[in-house]
C-alpha positions, 0 to 999 in steps of 0.5 A: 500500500502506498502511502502518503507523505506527512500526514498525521495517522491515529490507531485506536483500539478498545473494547466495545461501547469503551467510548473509542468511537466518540473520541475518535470523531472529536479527533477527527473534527479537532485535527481534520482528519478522515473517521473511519469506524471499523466495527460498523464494516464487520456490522455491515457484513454481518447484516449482510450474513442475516439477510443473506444467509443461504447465499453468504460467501466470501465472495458476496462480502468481497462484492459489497466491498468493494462497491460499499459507499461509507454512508452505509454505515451510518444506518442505524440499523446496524446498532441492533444487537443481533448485529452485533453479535453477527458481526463478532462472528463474521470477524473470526473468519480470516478471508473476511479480515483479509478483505477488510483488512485492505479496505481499511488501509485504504483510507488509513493510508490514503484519506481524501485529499482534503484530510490531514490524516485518518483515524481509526478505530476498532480492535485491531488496529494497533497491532494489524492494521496500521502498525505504525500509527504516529498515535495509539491508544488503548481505550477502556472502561468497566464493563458495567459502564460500557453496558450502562453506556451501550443499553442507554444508546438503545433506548434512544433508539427505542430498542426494547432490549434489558440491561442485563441483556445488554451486559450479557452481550458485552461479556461475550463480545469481550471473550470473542474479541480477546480470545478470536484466532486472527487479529485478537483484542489486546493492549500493545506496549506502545500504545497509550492507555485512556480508562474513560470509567470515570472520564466525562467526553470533555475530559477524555478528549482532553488528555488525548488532546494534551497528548498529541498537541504536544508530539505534533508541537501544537 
């Protein structure tokens, strides 16, 4: 993959509902860079594994790919927890990650030309994706945070779904995450650790901020 000069690239990783997600758009806004959101990829393969179940094959998800536009991936409907959960399957599947593996560096590498740089986050973009990042970090929170966090998101969106439920799907997100064979959720060395648990967006931001203002001499 060809890379362009001098731009400015974030890794992110976390586990879900972590608040990575809202980070990264207010990095994205702050220093103009490119967002890309790579969970809501793997949940837009794993709607599309529930809809097309008898006819799903790696090369239908390569198709949709390649063809997808990003606006896709603001459809609420892949905030579902059945989705969700479809999707953590589908990322165990190498040939996927593969595909989506280059789709990604794609527009780590190569944001539009009207970016600074891109920001990426999911959990595995520090150690596959994009290595070497100028900036990594590893953001978390308590699972009953992230659970409290995830059910609160559902009611606005009027999904009759209990806490508990919720919870429950979490735990097992963390287990497939942390334990699949290809590209496993895990904290490197060299990436900065932000505990969002007790941090407000504002204050998070903040010291991310504080952090990369002072290595690009902001």
């Amino acid at each position: 993959m060809r890379k362009k000069n001098n731009i400015i690239t974030v890794a992110i990783d976390s586990p879900a509902a972590a608040g990575a997600g809202t980070q990264a758009k207010l990095i994205s806004e702050h220093y103009n860079l490119f967002y890309l959101d790579t969970g809501k990829i793997y949940r837009y393969i794993g709607r599309l594994k529930l809809k097309n179940e008898k006819i799903f094959s790696h090369k239908l998800v390569q198709r949709k790919i390649s063809k997808m536009k990003l606006s896709y991936l603001k459809d609420k409907k892949l905030l579902s927890n059945e989705v969700a959960l479809s999707a953590a399957h589908v990322a165990k599947d190498k040939k996927i990650r593969d595909i989506v593996h280059n789709f990604q560096k794609k527009y780590a590498y190569r944001p539009p030309k009207k970016y600074k740089g891109s920001v990426l986050d999911g959990r595995d973009i520090i150690t596959v994706q994009v290595k070497d990042a100028m900036f990594k970090f590893y953001i978390t929170a308590s699972l009953k945070i992230r659970a409290k966090r995830r059910f609160d998101e559902y009611k606005k969106l009027n999904k009759k779904i209990t806490y508990n439920n919720v919870l429950k799907s979490l735990r097992f997100r963390d287990k497939s995450d942390k334990q699949r064979k290809y590209g496993p959720l895990k904290k490197t060395k060299d990436s900065i650790l932000i505990n969002t648990t007790k941090l407000s967006k504002k204050a998070c931001f903040k010291k991310i901020k504080s952090i990369m203002d002072k290595k690009l001499n902001y």
